[in-house]
C-alpha positions in Angstrom: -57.2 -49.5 17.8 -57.0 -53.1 19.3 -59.2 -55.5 19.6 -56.9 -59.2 19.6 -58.7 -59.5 23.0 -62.7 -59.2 21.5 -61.8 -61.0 18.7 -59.9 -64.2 20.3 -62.9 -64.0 22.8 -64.9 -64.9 20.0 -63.4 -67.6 18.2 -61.4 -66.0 15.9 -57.7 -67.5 15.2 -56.8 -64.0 13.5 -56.6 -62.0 16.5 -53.2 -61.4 17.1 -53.3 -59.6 13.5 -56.5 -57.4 14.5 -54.8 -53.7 15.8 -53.7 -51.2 14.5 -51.1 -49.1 15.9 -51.1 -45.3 16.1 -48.4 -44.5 14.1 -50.6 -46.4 11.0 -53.8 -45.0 12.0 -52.2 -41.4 11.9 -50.8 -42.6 8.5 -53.7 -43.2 7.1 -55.3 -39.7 7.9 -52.6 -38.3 6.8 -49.7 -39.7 4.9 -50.1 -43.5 4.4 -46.4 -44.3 3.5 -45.3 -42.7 6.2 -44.1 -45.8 8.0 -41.7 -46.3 5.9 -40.0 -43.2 6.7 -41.1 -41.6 2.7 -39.6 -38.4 3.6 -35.7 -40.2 3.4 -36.7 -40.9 -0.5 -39.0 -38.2 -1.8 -38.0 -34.8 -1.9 -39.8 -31.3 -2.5 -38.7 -30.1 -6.1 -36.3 -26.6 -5.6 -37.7 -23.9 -7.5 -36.5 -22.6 -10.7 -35.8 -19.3 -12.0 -39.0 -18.1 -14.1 -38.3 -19.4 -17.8 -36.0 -21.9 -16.9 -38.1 -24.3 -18.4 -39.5 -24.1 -22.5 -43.1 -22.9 -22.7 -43.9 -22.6 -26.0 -44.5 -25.0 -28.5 -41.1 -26.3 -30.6 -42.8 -26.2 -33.5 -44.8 -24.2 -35.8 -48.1 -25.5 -37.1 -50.1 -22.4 -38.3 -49.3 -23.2 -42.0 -50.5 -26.5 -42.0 -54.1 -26.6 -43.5 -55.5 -29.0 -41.0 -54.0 -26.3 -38.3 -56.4 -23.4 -39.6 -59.7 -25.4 -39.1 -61.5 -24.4 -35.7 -61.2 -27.8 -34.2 -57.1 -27.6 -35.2 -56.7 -24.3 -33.9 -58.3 -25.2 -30.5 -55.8 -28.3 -30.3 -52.9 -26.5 -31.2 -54.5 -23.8 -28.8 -54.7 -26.5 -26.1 -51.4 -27.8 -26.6 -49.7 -24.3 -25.8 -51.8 -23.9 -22.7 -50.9 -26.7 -21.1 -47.3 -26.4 -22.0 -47.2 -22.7 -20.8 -49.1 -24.1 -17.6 -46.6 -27.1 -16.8 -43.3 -24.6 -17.3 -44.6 -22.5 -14.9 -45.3 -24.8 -12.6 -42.0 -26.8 -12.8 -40.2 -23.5 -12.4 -42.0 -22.8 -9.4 -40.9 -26.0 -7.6 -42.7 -27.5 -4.9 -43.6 -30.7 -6.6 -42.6 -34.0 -5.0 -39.5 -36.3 -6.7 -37.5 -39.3 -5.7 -34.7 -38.5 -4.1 -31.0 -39.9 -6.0 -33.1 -39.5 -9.0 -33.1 -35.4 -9.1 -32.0 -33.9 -12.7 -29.0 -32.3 -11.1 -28.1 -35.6 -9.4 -28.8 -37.9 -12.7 -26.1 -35.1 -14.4 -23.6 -36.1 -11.4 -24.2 -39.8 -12.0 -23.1 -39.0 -15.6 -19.6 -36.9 -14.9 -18.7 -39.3 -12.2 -15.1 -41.3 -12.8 -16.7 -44.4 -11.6 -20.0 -45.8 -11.0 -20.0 -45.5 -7.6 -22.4 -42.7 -6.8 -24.8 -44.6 -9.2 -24.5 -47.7 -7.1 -24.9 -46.0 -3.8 -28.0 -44.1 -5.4 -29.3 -47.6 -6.6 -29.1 -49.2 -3.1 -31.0 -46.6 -1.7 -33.7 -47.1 -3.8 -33.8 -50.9 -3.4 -34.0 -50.3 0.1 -37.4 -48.3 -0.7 -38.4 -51.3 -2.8 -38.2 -54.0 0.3 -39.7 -51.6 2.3 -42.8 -51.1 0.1 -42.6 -54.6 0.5 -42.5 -55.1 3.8 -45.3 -52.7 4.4 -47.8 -54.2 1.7 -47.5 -57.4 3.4 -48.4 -56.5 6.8 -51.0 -54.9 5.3 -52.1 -58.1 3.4 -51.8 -59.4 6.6 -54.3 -57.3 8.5 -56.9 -56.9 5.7 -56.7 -61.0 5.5 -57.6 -60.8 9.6 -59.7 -58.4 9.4 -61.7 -60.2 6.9 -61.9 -63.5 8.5 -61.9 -62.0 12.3 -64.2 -58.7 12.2 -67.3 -60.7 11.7 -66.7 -62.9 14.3 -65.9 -59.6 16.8 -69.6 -58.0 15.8 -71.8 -61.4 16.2 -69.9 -62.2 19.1 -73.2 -63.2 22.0 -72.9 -63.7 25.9 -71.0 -66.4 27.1 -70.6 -68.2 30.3 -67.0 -66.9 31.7 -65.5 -64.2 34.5 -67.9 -61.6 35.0 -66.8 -58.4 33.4 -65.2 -60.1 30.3 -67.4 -58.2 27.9 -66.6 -54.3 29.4 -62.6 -55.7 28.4 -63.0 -57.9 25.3 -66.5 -58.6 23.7 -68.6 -55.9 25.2 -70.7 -58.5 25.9 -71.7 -59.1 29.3 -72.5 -62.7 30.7 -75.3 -61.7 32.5 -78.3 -63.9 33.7 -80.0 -67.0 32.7 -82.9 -64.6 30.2 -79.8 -62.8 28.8 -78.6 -66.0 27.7 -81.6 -67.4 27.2 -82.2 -64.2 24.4 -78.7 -64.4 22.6 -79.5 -68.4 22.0 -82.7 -67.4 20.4 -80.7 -64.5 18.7 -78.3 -66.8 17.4 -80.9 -69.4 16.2 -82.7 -66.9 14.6 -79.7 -66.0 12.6 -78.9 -69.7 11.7 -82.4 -69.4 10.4 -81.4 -66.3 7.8 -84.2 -64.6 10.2 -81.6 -62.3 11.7 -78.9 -60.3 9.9 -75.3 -61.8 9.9 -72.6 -59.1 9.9 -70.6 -59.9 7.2 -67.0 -58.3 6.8 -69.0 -56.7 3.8 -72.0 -55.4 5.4 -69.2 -53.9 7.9 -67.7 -52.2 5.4 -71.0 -50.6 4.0 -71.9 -49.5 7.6 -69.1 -47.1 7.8 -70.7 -44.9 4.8 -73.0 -43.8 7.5 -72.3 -41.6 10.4 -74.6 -44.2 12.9 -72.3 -47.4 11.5 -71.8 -48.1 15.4 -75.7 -48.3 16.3 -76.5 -50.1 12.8 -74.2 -52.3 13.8 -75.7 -52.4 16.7 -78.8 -53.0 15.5 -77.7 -56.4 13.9 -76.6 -57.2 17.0 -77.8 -55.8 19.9 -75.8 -57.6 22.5 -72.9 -56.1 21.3 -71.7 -53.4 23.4 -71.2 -49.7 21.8 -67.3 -49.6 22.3 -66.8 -52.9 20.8 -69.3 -52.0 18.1 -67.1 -48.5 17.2 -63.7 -50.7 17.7 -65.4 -52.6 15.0 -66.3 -50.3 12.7 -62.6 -48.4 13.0 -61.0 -51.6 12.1 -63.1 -52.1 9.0 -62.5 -48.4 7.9 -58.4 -49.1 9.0 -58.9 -51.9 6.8 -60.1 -49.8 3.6 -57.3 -48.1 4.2 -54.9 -50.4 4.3 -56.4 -52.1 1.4 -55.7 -48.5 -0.5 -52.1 -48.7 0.8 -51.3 -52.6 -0.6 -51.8 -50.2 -4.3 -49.3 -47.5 -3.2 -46.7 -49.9 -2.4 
């Protein structure tokens, strides 16, 4: 999704920030640290054979007298449970781990003459690290233009300029002198707190509903549908990328 076009069109200083490219809007349906290439530092854990790992308890509590009340005999019940139910599950494999930091590869680190597989493991992590990095501030980046630029993309009104400007940018057309003559009263009415201002906010609350687009709409109605949907997938890329500045 782009929209550095609509968005400059319209005042805002924070358009060359608004798009998103497809490889991030894919990541966030899917994998969202998948730009930094996550499969190169997290691995699938390899199975085990069954019993590999301890599932029962290493200790004995039965003669305890706190252990033969009901409420102790459902802990110490509990406790076996979920031990049984996390041994089976290691041993099965499947789980996801960092790679360099695997328990066969830690028990390398450890025989090794020198340090040097440790250090080559450590750089590979840092790398990780200043990607996480790298990534959480584009995102800041977007999210801080997306704030600032998306409300300025969904109030944007018809202007005077080359005919066709709106079906490319806004999707706003200039149109005649009562067009204009409306989105001047529209604009005053807003000024006045009589008409709805889109808010980056009120944006974000549209896309809980499958008509976001023609609410949006609604708030604005010389706002073309295309630039009103561009709008609400940039708010929603947004979220997203908000949820993805916590990951890294």
């Amino acid at each position: 999704v782009q929209a550095p076009a609509a968005a400059a069109a319209a005042g805002s200083p924070h358009a060359a920030a608004l798009s998103v490219s497809d490889a991030d809007a894919r990541a966030f349906a899917t994998l969202p640290l998948a730009p930094i290439g996550l499969a190169t530092y997290v691995g699938r854990r390899p199975a085990k054979p069954a019993g590999t790992t301890p599932s029962r308890l290493p200790f004995d509590l039965s003669g305890h007298p706190l252990a033969r009340t009901h409420v102790g005999k459902a802990m110490v019940k509990r406790l076996a449970d979920d031990l049984h139910a996390y041994a089976t599950t290691a041993d099965a494999g499947g789980g996801l781990e960092m790679l360099h930091l695997l328990e066969d590869q830690l028990a390398t680190y450890a025989r090794a003459a020198d340090t040097t597989p440790l250090q080559r493991a450590l750089r590979h992590i840092e790398g990780l690290r200043r990607s996480l990095r790298q990534l959480a501030e584009r995102d800041r980046r977007f999210v801080e233009a997306a704030v600032l630029g998306l409300p300025a993309l969904a109030m944007a009104l018809p202007t005077e300029g080359p005919a066709g400007l709106g079906a490319g940018g806004l999707g706003v057309g200039v149109g005649g002198d009562t067009e204009r003559a409306d989105a001047a009263a529209h604009a005053l009415l807003r000024e006045a707190g009589a008409e709805p201002s889109p808010t980056f906010e009120a944006i974000l609350r549209l896309t809980l509903s499958p008509r976001a687009a023609e609410l949006l709409r609604d708030m604005n109605p010389f706002l073309a549908r295309p630039a009103a949907e561009d709008a609400i997938t940039l708010a929603l890329c947004a979220a997203a990328a908000t949820v993805r500045t916590t990951q890294a």
